[in-house]
C-alpha positions in Angstrom: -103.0 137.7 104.9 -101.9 136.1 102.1 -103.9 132.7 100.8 -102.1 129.3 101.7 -101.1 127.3 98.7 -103.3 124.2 97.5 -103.1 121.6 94.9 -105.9 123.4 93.0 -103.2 126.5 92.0 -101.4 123.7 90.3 -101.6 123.1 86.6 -103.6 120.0 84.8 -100.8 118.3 83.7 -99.2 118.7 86.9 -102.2 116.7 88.9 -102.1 114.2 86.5 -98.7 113.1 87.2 -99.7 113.4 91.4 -102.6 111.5 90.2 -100.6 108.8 88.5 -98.5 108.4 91.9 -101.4 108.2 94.5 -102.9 105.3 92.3 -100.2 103.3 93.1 -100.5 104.1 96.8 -102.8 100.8 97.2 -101.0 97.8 97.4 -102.1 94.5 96.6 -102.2 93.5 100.7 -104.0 96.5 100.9 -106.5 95.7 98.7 -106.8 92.0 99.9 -107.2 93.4 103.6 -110.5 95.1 102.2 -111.7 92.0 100.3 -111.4 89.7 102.9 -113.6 92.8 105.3 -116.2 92.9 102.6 -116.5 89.2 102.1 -117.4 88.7 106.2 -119.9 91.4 105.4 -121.2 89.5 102.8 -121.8 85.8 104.2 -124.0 87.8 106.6 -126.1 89.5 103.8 -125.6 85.8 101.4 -129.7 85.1 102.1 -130.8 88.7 101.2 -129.3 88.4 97.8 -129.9 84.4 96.7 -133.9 85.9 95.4 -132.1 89.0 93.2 -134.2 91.4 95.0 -131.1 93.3 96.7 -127.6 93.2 96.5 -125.4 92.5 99.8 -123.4 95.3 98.3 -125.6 98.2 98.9 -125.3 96.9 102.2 -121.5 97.2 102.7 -120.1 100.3 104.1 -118.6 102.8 101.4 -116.0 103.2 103.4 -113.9 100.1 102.9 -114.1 100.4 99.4 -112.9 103.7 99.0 -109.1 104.0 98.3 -106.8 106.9 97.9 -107.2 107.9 94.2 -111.6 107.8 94.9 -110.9 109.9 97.7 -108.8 112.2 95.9 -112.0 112.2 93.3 -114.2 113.3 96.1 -112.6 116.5 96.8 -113.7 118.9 93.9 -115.3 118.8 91.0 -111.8 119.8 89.2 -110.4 116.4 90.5 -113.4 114.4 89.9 -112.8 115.0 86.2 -109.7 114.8 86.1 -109.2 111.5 88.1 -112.8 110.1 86.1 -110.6 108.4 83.4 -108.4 106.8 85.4 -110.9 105.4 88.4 -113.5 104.2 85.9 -110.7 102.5 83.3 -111.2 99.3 84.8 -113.6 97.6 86.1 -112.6 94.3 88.2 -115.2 91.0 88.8 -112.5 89.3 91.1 -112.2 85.4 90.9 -114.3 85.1 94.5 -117.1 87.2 93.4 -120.6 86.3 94.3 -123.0 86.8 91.5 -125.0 89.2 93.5 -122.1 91.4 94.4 -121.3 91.2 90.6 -125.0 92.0 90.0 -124.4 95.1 92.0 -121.4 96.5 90.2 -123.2 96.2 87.0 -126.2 98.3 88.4 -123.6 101.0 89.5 -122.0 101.0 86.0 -125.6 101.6 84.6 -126.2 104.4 86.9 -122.6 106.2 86.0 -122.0 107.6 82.6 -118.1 108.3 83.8 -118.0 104.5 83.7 -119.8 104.3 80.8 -117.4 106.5 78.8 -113.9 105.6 80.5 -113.7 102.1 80.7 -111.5 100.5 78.6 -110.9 97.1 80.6 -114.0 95.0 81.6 -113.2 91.5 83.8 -115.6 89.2 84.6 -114.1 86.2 86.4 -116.2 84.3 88.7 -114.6 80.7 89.5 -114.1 80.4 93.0 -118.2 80.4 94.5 -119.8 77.5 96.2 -117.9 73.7 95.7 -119.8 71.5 92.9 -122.2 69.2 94.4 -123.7 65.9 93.2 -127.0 65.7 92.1 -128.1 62.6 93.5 -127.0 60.5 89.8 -123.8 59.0 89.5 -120.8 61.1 88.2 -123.2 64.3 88.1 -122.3 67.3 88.8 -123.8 70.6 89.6 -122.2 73.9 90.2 -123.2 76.6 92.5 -125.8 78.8 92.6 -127.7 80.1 89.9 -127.2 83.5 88.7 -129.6 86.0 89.6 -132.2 86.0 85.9 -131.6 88.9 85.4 -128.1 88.8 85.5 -127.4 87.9 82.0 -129.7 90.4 80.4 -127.8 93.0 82.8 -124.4 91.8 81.6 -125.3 92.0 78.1 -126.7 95.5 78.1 -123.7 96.7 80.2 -121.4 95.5 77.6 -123.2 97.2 74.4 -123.1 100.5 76.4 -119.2 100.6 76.8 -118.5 101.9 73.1 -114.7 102.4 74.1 -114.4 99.0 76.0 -110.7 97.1 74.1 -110.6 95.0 76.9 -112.4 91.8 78.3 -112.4 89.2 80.2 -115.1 86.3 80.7 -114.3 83.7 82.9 -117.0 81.8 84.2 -117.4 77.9 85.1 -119.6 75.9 82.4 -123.2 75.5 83.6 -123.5 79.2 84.0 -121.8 80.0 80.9 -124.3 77.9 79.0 -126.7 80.8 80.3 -124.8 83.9 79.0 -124.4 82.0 76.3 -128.1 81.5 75.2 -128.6 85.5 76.2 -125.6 86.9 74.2 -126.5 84.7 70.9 -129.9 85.7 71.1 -128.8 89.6 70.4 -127.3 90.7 67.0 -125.3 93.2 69.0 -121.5 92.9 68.5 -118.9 94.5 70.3 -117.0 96.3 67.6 -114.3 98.0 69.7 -113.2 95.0 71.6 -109.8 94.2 71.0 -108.5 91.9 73.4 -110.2 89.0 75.4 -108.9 86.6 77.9 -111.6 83.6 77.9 -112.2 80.2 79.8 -112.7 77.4 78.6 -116.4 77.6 78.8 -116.5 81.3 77.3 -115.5 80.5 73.2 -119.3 82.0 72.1 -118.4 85.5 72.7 -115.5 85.4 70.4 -118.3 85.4 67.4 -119.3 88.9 69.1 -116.2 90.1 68.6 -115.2 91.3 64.9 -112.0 93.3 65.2 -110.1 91.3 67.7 -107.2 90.8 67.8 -105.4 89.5 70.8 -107.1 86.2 72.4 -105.5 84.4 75.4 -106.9 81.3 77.2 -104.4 80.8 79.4 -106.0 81.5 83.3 -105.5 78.0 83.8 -108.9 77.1 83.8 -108.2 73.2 83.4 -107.3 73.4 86.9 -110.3 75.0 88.4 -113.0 73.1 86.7 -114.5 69.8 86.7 -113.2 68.8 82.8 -112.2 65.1 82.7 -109.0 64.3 80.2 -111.4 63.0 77.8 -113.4 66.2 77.2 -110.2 68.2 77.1 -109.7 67.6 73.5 -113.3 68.6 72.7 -113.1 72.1 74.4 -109.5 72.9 72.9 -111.1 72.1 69.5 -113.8 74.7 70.2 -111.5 77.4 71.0 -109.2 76.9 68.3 -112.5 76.6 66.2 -114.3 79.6 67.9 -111.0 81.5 66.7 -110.4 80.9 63.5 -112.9 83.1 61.7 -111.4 86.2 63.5 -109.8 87.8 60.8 -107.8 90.8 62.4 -106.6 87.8 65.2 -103.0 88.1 65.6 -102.0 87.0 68.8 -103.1 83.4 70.6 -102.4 82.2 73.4 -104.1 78.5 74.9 -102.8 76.9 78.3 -103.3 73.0 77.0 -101.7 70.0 76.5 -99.8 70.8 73.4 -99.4 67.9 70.3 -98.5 68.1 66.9 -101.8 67.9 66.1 -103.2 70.6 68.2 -100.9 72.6 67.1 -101.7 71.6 63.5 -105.5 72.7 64.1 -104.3 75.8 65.4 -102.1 76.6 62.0 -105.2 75.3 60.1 -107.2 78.3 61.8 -105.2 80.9 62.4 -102.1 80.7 60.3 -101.4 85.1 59.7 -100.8 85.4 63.7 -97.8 86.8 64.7 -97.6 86.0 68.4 -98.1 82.4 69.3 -97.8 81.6 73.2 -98.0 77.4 74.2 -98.1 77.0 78.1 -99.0 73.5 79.4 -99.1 71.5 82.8 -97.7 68.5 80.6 -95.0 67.7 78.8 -95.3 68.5 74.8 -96.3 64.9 73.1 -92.8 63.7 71.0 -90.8 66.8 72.2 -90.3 70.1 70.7 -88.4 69.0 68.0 -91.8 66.8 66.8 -93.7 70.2 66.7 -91.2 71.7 64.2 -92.6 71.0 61.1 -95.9 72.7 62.1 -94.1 75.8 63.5 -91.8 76.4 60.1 -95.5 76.8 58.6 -96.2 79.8 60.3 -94.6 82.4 58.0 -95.6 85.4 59.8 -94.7 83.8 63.3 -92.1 86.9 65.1 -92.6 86.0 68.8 -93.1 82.5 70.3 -93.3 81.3 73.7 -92.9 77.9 75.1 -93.2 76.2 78.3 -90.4 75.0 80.4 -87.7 73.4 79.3 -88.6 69.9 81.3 -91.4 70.1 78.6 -89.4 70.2 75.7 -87.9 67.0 75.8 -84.3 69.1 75.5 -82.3 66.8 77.6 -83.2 69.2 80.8 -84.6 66.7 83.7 -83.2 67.8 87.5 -83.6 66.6 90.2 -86.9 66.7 92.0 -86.5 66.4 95.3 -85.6 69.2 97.0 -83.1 67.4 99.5 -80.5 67.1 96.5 -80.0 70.5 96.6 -79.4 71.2 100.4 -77.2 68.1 100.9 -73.4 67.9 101.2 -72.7 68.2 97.8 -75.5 70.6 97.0 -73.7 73.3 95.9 -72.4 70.6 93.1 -75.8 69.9 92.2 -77.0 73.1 91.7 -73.8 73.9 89.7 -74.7 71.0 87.1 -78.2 71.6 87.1 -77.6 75.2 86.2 -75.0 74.2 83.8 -77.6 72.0 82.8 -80.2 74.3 81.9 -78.3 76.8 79.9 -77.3 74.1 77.5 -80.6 73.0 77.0 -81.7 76.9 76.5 -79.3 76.9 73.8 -80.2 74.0 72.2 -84.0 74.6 72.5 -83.3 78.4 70.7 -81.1 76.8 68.2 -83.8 74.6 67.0 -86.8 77.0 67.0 -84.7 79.9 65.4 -82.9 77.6 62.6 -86.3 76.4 61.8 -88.6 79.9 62.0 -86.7 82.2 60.0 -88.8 85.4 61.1 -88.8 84.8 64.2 -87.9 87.7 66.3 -89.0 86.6 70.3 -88.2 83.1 72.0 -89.6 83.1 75.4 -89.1 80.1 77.6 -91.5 80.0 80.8 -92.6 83.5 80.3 -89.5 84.4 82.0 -86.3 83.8 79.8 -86.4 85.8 76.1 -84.1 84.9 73.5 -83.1 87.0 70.5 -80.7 87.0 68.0 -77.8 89.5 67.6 -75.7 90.2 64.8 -72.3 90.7 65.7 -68.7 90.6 63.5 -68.6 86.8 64.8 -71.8 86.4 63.2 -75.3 85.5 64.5 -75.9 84.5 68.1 -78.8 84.4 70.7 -78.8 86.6 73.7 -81.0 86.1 76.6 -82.4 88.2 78.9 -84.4 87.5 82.5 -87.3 89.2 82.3 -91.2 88.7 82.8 -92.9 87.8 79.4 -95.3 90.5 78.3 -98.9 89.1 78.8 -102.4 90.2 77.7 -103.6 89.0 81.2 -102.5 89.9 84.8 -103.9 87.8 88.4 -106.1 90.2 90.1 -106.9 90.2 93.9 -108.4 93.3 94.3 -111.8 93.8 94.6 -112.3 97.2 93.3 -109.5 98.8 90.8 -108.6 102.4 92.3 
């Protein structure tokens, strides 16, 4: 009888490309559907781990963590090693981690040298635990639980193992930060082949501890989920832009703040041979666009900038707020002058920036709308495209990356 076909008579290459497909198979509701399962496992197991003495995820069944592409490792030796770089390439911290479930991946990633070797992408972003409660004095404030002791010491020693790692991120609110912090500076390990990192606002230290860099990006929107009054604002943007200034090879920034002429200023000061500049902001730009100018012709090596929208840029764009004005009798009118509106100010926004940066090659408005200039027998104009802006960061729900 003649054998039956299997996917082990295929070539390498060819289960490479199968594997490529099945990792898509988990989609993101997929992946929340297991989170939210794992995370009504873990309020039951919360009082084991508090002490650090076990982890509620050793307690969790395997089995709703394991997605199509682990499964697919599990199946031969063949496809364990050929699906190893692509499983352990990643490793994910989601934003409503515990510590102790954190604590737990990182003893798995000691215990697996495929990890060790594959990963390229290391997140770490732990915001949502435990509300901040007061302490009993006025106006003081306390975050959630304390990590685990040896939790820092573990994070550390993860890190300096990963010798392909170009990829992290540390997100982490302040008082716990403060406790990495005193760990990490105490080592004179650095982390050579890092070459990207997507910070808080709390994490600026590990910038120091990373040499080659080259891409840095605060732009989680961190002064959203933390407790940072307007007047220490100005005090932590001056510590990033600080923090990055000595990174030579830096040539891509980006900082979600409240953007002024002077802010920008300090970040010319620090940085000014970066060739990707990105200024997102929950408030309007202080005097305008046109204000910032000036600091903007400056940077010489500037090709792609992007701004925020266009009713921060003081461009003459303000419509309407109020949704109502755009379902009424005349809405149709509405919408028709608003979107009339908008383009004019687009143009005017990219006529100002390109006039006054002459190597600039990228205008992005909102991360959404890029404008370029095209040579054509008329002469020089600006085309724009829809299209999402290319970012060093992505919002990740899932738990585990398959």
């Amino acid at each position: 009888m003649d054998r039956q076909p299997s996917l082990n008579d295929l070539n390498d290459d060819v289960l490479l490309e199968i594997i490529a497909t099945v990792k898509h198979l988990s989609s993101v509701e997929e992946r929340k559907e297991r989170f939210y399962a794992n995370q009504q496992s873990l309020s039951q197991e919360m009082s084991q781990g508090q002490d650090g003495t076990a982890s509620p995820l050793s307690d969790i069944s395997r089995s709703q963590l394991v997605g199509p592409l682990m499964a697919l490792s599990m199946t031969s030796r063949r496809f364990r090693n050929l699906t190893a770089p692509t499983i352990y390439r990643s490793v994910n911290m989601s934003p409503y981690e515990y510590w102790w479930t954190a604590l737990g991946k990182l003893d798995s990633i000691a215990d697996c040298e495929a990890a060790r070797v594959y990963t390229r992408c290391f997140r770490l972003s732990i915001t949502n635990g435990p509300p901040p409660v007061q302490d009993g004095r006025k106006g003081a404030v306390r975050g959630g639980p304390e990590p685990p002791d040896r939790f820092a010491p573990s994070l550390h020693g993860i890190l300096s193992i990963l010798s392909n790692l170009k990829e992290l991120t540390l997100v982490i609110p302040q008082p716990h930060s403060e406790i990495l912090k005193t760990t990490f500076e105490a080592s004179n390990h650095s982390f050579e082949s890092v070459r990207t990192l997507i910070l808080g606002i709390h994490t600026d230290w590990i910038i120091a501890k990373c040499p080659n860099v080259q891409v840095i990006s605060v732009c989680d929107r961190s002064w959203m989920r933390s407790n940072v009054t307007r007047k220490h604002e100005d005090q932590i943007s001056t510590n990033l832009v600080k923090a990055a200034g000595p990174a030579k090879y830096l040539r891509h920034f980006e900082m979600y703040n409240d953007w002024s002429r002077t802010r920008l200023d300090a970040v010319y000061q620090g940085m000014p041979q970066i060739h990707v500049l990105a200024m997102p902001g929950r408030m309007p730009y202080e005097a305008g666009l046109e204000a910032l100018l000036p600091v903007l012709r400056r940077f010489t090596d500037l090709k792609v900038l992007a701004l925020a929208d266009l009713t921060r840029l003081d461009v003459g764009f303000h419509p309407p707020r109020c949704g109502n004005v755009y379902r009424g009798p005349n809405g149709h009118l509405v919408r028709e002058r608003v979107e009339r509106e908008m383009e004019e100010a687009k143009t005017r926004a990219a006529g100002m920036v390109f006039a006054n940066i002459l190597k600039l090659e990228e205008l992005w408005i909102e991360d959404c709308s890029r404008a370029t200039v095209v040579s054509t027998k008329f002469g020089n104009e600006i085309h724009w495209t829809d299209m999402p802006r290319p970012r060093p960061y992505k919002k990740r729900w899932d738990l585990w990356e398959d």
